[in-house]
N, C-alpha and C positions, 0 to 999 in steps of 0.2 A: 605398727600394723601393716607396712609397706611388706613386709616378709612373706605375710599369709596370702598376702594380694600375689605377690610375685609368685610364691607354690602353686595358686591356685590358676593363675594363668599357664606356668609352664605347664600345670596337670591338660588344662583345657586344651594346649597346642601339641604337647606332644602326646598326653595319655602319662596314664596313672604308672603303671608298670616301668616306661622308661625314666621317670622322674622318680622314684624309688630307689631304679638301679646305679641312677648317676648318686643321688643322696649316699648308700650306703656305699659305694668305689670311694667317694670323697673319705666318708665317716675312717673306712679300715685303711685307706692306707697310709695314715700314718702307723698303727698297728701293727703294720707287716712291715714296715721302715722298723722297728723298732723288735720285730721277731727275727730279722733278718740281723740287724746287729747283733742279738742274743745268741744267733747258731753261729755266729760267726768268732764270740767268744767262748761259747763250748767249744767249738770247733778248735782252738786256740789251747783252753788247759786240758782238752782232752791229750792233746800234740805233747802237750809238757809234762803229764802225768805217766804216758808212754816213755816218755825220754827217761825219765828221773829211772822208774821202774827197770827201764832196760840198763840202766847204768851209762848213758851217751849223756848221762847231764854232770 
């Protein structure tokens, strides 16, 4: 129950809005750690699908 107490204080001191904004920054960035790796392996067979096509492989 220590969790809800703690929400409910940070809501009281800083407001509803900015304790939202810091929950969801937390929640996505692992998400975008993990979308960031993904474009960076497209990014990668896109490079090798190029090569192969163009005959440099």
């Amino acid at each position: 129950m220590g969790d809800i107490e703690d929400l409910f204080e940070a809501i009281a001191n800083w407001g509803f809005p900015i304790v939202v904004s810091i929950y969801l920054l937390v929640r996505i960035e692992s998400k975008i750690e993990s979308l960031e790796s993904a474009i960076k392996d497209l990014a990668l067979t896109i490079a090798r699908i190029n090569g192969t096509l163009s005959g440099k492989e």
